[in-house]
Every structure is written in C-alpha cells, then in structure tokens.
N, C-alpha and C positions, 0 to 999 in steps of 0.2 A: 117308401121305395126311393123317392127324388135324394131323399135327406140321406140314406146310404150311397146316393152317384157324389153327395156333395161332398162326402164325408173322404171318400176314395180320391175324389181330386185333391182334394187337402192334402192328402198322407200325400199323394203322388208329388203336386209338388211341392210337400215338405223335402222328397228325395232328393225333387230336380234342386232346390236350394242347394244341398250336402254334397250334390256332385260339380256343381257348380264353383262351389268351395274348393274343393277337391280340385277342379282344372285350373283352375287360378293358381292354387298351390302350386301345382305342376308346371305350370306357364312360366311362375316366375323363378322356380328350379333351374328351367331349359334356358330362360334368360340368364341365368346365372354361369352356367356352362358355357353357352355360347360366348358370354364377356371372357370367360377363362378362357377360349381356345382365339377369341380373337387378341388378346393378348400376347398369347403365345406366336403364332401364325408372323408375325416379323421377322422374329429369331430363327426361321426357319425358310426364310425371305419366299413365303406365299402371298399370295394376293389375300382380300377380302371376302371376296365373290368368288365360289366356287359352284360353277356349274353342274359340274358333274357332281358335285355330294347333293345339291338339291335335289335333280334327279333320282339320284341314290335313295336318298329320303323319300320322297315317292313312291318308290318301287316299294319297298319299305311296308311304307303304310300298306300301301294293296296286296302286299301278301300278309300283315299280319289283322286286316280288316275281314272282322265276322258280322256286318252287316247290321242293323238295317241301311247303314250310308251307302251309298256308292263309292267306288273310288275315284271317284270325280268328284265328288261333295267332297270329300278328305284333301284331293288338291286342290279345293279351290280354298277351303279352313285351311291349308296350311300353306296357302301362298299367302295367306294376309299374315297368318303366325310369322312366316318366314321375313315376310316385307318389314315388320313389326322391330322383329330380333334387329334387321340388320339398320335398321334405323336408332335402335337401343344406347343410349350414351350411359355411362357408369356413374 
C-alpha cells in the first residue's frame, strides 16, 4: 500500500516538473512581449510604468482564476512576475 502512495507522488511530481517547464516557457514568452511593447512605448511617447494596465492585469487574472489560488495569491505571483519583467534588460 505505502509503495503505491510512493509511486503516485512520483507520477505527481513527475507532472509538477512538465508544468514547471511549461511556466517557464511561458514566463520567458511574456518577457519577450513585454521587451517588444517596451520598445515600442517611446514611439508613442508613453511612460514605462503603467498603472493602470497593472491593474488591468489583475482584474484579469481574477476573472479568468478557477481556483484552487486565491486571487490574492495570483496578485501577489504576479507582482513579483510583474517586478521581475520591468527590471528585465534585453
């Protein structure tokens, strides 16, 4: 019986590995994006910092969050994400 709980945490996080993969992927996607719009954002003589699209982002998250997170666990993973990008040099 033990040897089937060990066997199941294995598989389990063999998945957590794959999704872990997976958001990394995605992380340095979003890094990539965000280099492209901060490049762009002179030409169009914006600031850096955008309050209100953080915000935006937020919102965001909390309507498209199906849980188990909170949407306060989601702001507080993506204010470090957020902190992260805008510290990001190319």
């Amino acid at each position: 019986m033990a040897e089937d709980k060990i066997k199941e945490i294995a598989d389990l996080r063999e998945r957590i590995d794959e999704v872990d993969c997976q958001l990394v992927r995605m992380l340095n996607e979003r890094a990539r994006l965000a280099l492209a719009i901060r490049e762009l954002k002179p030409h169009v003589n914006w600031g850096l910092y955008d309050p209100k699209r953080e915000e935006e982002i937020f919102r965001n998250l909390a309507e498209c969050n199906e849980g188990p997170l909170f949407a306060e666990n989601l702001r507080e993973i993506y204010g470090a994400i957020l902190h992260v990008m805008k510290e990001l040099r190319e």
